[in-house]
C-alpha positions as CSV (number, residue, x, y, z in Angstrom):
1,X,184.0,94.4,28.2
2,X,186.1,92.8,25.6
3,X,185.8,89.4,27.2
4,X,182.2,89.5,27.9
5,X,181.4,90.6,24.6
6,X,183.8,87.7,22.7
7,X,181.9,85.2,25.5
8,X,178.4,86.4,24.0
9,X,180.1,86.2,20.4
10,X,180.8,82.6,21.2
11,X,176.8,82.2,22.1
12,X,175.8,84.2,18.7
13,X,177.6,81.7,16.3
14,X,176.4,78.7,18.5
15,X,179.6,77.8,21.4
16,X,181.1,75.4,18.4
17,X,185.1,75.6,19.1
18,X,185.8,73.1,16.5
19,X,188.5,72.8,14.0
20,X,187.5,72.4,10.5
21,X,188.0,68.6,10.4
22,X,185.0,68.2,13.2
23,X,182.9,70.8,11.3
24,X,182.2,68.9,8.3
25,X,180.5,66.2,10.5
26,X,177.0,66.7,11.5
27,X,176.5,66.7,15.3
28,X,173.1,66.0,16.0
29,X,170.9,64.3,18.9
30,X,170.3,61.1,18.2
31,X,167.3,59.1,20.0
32,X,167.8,56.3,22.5
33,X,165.0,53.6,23.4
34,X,164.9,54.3,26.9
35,X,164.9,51.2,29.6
36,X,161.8,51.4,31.6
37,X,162.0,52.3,35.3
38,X,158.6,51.3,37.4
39,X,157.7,52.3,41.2
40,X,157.0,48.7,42.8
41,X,156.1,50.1,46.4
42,X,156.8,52.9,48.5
43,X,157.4,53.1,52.6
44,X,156.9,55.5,55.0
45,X,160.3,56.9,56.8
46,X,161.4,58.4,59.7
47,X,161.1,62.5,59.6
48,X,164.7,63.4,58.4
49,X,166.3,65.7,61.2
50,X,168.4,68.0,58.8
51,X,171.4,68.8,60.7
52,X,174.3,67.6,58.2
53,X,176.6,70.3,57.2
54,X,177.1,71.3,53.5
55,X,180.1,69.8,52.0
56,X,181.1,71.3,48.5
57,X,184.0,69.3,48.5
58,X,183.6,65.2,48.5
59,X,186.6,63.2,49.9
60,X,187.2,59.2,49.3
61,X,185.6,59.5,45.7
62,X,186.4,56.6,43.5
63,X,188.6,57.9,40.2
64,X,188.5,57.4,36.8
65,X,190.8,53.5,37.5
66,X,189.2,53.2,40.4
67,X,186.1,52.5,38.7
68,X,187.5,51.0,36.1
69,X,188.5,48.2,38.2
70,X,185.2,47.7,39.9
71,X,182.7,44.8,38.9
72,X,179.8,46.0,36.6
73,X,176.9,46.8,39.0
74,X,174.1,43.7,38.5
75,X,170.6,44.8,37.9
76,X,169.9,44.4,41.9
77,X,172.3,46.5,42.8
78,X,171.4,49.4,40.0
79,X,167.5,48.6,41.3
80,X,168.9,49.4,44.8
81,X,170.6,52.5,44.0
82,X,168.0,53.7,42.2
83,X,165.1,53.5,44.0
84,X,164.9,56.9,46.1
85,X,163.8,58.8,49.1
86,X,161.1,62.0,48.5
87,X,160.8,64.6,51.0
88,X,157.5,66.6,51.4
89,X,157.5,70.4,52.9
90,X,155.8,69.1,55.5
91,X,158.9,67.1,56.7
92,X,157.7,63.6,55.8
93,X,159.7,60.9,53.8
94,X,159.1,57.7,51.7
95,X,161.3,55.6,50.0
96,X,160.1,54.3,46.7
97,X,161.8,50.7,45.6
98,X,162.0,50.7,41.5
99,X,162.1,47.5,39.0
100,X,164.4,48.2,35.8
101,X,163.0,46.7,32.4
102,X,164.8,46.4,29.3
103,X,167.8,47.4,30.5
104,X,171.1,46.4,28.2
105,X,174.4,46.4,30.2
106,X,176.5,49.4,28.4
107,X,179.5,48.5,27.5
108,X,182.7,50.0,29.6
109,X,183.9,53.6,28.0
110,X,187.0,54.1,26.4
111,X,188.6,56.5,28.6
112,X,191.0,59.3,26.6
113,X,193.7,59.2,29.0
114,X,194.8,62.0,28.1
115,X,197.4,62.6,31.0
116,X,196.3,65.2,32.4
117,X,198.3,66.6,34.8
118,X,197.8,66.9,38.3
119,X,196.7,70.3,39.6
120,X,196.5,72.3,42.9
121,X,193.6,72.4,45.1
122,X,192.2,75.1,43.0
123,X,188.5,75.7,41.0
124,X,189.9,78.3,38.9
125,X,193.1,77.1,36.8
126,X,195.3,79.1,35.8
127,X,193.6,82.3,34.1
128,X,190.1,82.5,34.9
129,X,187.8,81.9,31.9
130,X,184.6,82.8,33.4
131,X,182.1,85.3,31.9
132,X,180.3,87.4,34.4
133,X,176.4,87.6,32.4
134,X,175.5,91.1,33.6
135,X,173.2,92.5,30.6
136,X,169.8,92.2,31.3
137,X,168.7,91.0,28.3
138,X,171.2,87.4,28.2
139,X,170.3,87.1,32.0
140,X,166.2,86.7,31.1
141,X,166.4,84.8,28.1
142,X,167.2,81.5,27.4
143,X,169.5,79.4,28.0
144,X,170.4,82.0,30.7
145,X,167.4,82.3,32.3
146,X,167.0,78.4,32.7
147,X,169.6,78.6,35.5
148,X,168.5,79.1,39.3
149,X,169.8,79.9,42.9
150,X,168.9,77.4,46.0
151,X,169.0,79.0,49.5
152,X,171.6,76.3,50.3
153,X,173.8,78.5,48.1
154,X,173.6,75.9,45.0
155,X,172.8,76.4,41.9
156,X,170.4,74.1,39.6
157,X,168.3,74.3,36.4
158,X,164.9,74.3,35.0
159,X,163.8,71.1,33.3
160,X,159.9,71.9,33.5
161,X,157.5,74.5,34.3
162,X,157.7,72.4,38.1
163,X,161.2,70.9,38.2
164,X,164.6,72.3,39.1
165,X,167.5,69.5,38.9
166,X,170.5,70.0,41.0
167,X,173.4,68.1,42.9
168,X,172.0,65.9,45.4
169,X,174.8,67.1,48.1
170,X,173.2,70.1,48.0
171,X,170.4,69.1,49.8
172,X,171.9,65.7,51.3
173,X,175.1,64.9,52.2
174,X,175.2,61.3,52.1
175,X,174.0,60.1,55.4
176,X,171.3,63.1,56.0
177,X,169.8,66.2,55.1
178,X,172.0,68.9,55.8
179,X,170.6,72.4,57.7
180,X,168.3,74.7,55.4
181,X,167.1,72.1,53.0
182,X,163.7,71.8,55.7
183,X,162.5,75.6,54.0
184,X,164.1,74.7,50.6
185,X,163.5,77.7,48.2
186,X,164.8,77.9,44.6
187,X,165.7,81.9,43.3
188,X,164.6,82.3,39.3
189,X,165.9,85.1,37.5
190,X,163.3,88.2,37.0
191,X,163.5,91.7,35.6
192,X,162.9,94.2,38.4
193,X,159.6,96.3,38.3
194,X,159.1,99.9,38.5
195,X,156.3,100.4,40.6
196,X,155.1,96.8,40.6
197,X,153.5,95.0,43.4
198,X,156.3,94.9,45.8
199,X,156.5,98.3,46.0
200,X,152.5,98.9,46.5
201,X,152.4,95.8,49.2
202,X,154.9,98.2,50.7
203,X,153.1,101.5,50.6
204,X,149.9,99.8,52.4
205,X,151.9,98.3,54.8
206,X,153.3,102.0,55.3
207,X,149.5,102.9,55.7
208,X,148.8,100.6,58.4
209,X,152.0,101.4,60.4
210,X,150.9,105.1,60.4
211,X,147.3,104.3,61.1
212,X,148.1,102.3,64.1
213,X,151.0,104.6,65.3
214,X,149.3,107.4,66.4
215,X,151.0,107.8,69.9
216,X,154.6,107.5,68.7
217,X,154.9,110.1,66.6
218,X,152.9,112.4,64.1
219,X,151.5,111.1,60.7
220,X,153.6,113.8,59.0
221,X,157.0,112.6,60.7
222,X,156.1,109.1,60.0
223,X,155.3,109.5,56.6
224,X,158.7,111.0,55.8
225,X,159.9,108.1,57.8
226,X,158.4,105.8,55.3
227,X,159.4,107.9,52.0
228,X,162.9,107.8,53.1
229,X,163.0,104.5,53.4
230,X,161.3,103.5,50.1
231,X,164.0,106.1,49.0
232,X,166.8,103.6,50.5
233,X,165.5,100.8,49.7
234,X,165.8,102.2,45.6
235,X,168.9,103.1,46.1
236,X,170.3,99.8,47.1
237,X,168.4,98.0,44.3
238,X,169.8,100.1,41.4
239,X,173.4,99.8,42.6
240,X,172.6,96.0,42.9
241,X,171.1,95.9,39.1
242,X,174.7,98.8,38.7
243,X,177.1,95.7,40.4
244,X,175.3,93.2,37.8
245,X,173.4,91.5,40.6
246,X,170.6,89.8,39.5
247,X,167.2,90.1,41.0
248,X,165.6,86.9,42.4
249,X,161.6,85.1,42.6
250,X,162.0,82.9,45.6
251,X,159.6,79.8,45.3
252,X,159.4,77.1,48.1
253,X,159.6,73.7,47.2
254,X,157.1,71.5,47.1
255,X,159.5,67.8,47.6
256,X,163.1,66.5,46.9
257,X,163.4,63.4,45.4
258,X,167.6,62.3,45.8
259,X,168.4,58.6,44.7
260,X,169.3,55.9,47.3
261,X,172.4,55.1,45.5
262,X,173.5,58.4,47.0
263,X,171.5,58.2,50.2
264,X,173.2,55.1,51.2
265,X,173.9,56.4,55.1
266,X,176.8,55.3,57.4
267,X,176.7,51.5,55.1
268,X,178.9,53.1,52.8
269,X,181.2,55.6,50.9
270,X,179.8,58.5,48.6
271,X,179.2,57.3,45.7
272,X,179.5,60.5,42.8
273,X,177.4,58.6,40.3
274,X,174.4,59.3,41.6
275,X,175.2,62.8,42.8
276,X,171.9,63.9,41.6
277,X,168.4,65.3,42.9
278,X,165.5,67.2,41.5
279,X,163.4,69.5,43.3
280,X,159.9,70.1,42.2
281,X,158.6,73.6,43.1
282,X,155.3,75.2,45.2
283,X,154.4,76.8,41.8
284,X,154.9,76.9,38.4
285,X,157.5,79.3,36.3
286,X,156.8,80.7,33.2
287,X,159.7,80.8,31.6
288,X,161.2,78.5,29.2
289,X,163.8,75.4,30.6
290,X,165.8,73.4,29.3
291,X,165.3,69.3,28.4
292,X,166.8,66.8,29.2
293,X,168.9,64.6,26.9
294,X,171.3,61.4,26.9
295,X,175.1,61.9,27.5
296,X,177.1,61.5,24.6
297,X,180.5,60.1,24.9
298,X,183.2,62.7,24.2
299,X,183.4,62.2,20.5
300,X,180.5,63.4,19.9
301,X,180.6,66.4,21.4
302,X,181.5,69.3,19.0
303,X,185.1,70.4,19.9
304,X,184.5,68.0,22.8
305,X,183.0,70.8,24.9
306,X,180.6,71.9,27.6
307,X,179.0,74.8,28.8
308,X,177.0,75.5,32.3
309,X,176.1,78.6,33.8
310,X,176.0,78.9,37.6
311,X,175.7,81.3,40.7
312,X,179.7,81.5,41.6
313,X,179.9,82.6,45.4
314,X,182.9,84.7,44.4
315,X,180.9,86.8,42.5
316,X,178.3,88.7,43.9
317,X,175.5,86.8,42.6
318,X,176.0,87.3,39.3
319,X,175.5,84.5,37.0
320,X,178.6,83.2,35.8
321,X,179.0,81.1,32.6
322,X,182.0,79.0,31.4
323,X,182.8,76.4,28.5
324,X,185.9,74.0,28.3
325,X,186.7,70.4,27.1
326,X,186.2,67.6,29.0
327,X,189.8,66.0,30.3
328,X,188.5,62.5,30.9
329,X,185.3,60.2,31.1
330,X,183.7,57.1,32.5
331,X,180.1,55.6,32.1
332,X,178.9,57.6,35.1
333,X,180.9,61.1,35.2
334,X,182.8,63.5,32.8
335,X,185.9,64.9,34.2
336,X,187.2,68.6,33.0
337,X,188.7,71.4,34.3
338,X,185.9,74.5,34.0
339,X,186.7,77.5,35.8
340,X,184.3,77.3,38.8
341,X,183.7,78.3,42.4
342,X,182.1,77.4,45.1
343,X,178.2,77.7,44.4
344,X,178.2,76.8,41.1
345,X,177.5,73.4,42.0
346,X,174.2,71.9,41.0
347,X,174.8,73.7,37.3
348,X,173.1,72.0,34.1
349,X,175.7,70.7,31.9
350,X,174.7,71.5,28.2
351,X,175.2,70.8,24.5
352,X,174.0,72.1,21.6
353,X,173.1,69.8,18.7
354,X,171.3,69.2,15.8
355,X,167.9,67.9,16.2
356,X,167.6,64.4,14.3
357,X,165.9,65.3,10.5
358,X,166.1,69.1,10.8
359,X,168.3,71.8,10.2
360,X,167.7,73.9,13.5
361,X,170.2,73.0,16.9
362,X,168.7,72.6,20.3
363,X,170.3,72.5,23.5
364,X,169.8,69.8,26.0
365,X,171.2,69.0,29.5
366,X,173.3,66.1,29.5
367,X,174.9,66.0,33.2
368,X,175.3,68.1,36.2
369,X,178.1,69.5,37.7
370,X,179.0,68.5,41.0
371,X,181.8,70.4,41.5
372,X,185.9,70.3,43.0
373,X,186.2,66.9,43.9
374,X,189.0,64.9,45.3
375,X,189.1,61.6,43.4
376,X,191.3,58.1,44.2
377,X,193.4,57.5,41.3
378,X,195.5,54.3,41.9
379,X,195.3,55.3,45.2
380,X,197.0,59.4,45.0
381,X,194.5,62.0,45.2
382,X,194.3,64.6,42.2
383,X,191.3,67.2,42.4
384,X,189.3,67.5,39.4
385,X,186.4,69.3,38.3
386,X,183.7,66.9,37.8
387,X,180.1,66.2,36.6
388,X,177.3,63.5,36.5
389,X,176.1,62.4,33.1
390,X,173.1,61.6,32.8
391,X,172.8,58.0,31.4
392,X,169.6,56.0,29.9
393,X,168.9,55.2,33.1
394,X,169.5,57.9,35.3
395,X,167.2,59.6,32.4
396,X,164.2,57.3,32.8
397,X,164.7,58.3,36.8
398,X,164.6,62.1,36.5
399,X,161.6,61.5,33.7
400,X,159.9,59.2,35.9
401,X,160.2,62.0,39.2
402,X,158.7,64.4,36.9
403,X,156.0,62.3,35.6
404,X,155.2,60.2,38.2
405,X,155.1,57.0,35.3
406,X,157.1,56.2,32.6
407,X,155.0,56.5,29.6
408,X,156.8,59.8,28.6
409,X,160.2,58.1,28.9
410,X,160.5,55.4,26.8
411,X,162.8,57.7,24.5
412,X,165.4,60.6,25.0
């Protein structure tokens, strides 16, 4: 209790771990012209098969030097990687080639190089930091309740009434789709009703059985039947809400849109930067998500921390949130060591920060975790905990998958 209650503490006075230097400077959002991305022509595909198996863990990743040594990408080859592949629930595909405009090269980050040093093949380091969110009233509130479940045993977030972003090797693993993604459904967050719908879709199904099983049994005996099995089925559902297991509202989704930088196929190796996708639901929430924003480089983040909340497979289903600071960066990822598991991947990365001109802090997303990877560094392998930022252009993509144009993105 002590733990969970300093964790909520730390989401009370605003998740700031900073040291009084950083808190005399104001963190705040600040807006960036957005380069413009445009759909120049979509093709039909092939029916995906969706037989890959889910890998949580990526081998032959490119590290922090090994990208530093590779050749900026020219604006074909960012055009090329992100144009992108949309599945429909009916099983069709299209892949959608994209023109860039107004795109200004970025120059290379500074990394910290802080020297990290190199770690086991673990997710949790050394004592586990995680907060188990069990009370009722954190898990259905925001920025809680923006976080979601995928039957593919990811997790994601809400960016729109419609949209869930996640980690494209949840639903894709490179060179296909892997098993489950066909039937996709996304798990929300919900209060559990006394007496609501579920229950009274259950009584007249009771009904029906009884009216139609005359010749089985009596009407009495059956009834009883039914009674003690509403009785069960209670039971189980208040020791899941007892063990902190949250209640779900599965919604199918509608299509998948994953970029081709990541979709590249048997041509080439993963490439993490674009470990990405956004899955836009059957039907609209109600419930309030979270926006998108820019990436800020490290020193900009107060105490140079993150926060993400995800569905840890190690723990029941509850909704697990963590913060820590972030070890090392490139242009493309941020790499930390967060206490995480296995189903925790597909998390929104968050900040909080002051909105540009006012006094009140908003939280944004500004990359998505995509979990223990393996990474190349000067060719020895050290695992790291790792997540995609979410640069101008990767924000005009996600805008533009949302909106279908670009005339909401020219600024984020």
């Amino acid at each position: 209790m002590g733990a969970m209650f300093f964790g909520l503490m730390l989401f009370t006075l605003g998740w700031t771990l900073i040291d009084g230097s950083e808190s005399e400077q104001d963190f705040m959002w600040h807006v960036r012209k957005i380069p413009r991305l445009v759909s120049e022509r979509t093709f039909h595909l092939t029916s995906p098969a969706f037989e890959a198996d889910a890998k949580m863990v990526l081998n032959r990743v490119c590290g922090i030097e090994c990208q530093k040594d590779l050749p900026a990408p020219s604006l074909s080859d960012l055009e090329d990687s992100l144009s992108y592949e949309t599945v429909f629930e009916n099983g069709s595909r299209t892949l959608t080639r994209v023109k860039v405009q107004g795109w200004v090269p970025e120059p290379t980050q500074n990394l910290t190089s802080q020297g990290a040093p190199v770690r086991r093949k673990r997710q949790v380091y050394g004592t586990d930091s995680r907060f188990s969110i069990l009370d009722k009233k954190f898990l259905t509130n925001f920025p809680f309740n923006t976080a979601v479940k995928l039957s593919t045993g990811c997790s994601g977030i809400l960016i729109s009434p419609n949209h869930v972003l996640t980690a494209a090797h949840c639903v894709h693993d490179g060179n296909g789709y892997i098993k489950g993604s066909k039937k996709l459904r996304v798990g929300l967050l919900k209060m559990r009703n006394k007496g609501g719908g579920k229950r009274r879709r259950a009584s007249r199904r009771n009904r029906r059985e009884v009216s139609g099983a005359g010749r089985e049994g009596s009407q009495d005996s059956l009834k009883e039947t039914a009674k003690a099995g509403r009785r069960r089925k209670g039971s189980a559902r208040r020791q899941r809400a007892a063990d902190g297991r949250p209640s779900f509202q599965w919604t199918r989704v509608k299509n998948t849109h994953i970029p081709k930088g990541w979709a590249r196929g048997e041509s080439g190796d993963l490439a993490l930067d674009y470990d990405y996708a956004l899955l836009e639901l059957k039907r609209p929430h109600k419930k309030k998500y979270m926006e998108l924003g820019v990436s800020p480089t490290i020193k900009k983040l107060p105490g140079g921390m993150i926060h993400f909340s995800g569905f840890d497979q190690d723990r029941a289903d509850q909704l697990v949130y963590r913060f820590c600071s972030v070890s090392d960066e490139s242009n493309d990822l941020l790499y930390q060591y967060c206490d995480a598991e296995s189903g925790s991947t597909g998390s929104g990365v968050y900040l909080r920060l002051k909105e540009p001109d006012k006094k009140r802090w908003k939280r944004k997303i500004i990359a998505i975790y995509s979990g223990h990877q393996w990474v190349d560094v000067h060719g020895v392998q050290k695992d790291y905990n790792v997540a995609v930022r979410i640069t101008p252009l990767k924000y005009a993509q996600i805008c533009l998958w949302m909106h279908g144009d670009d005339a909401n993105c020219t600024q984020g």
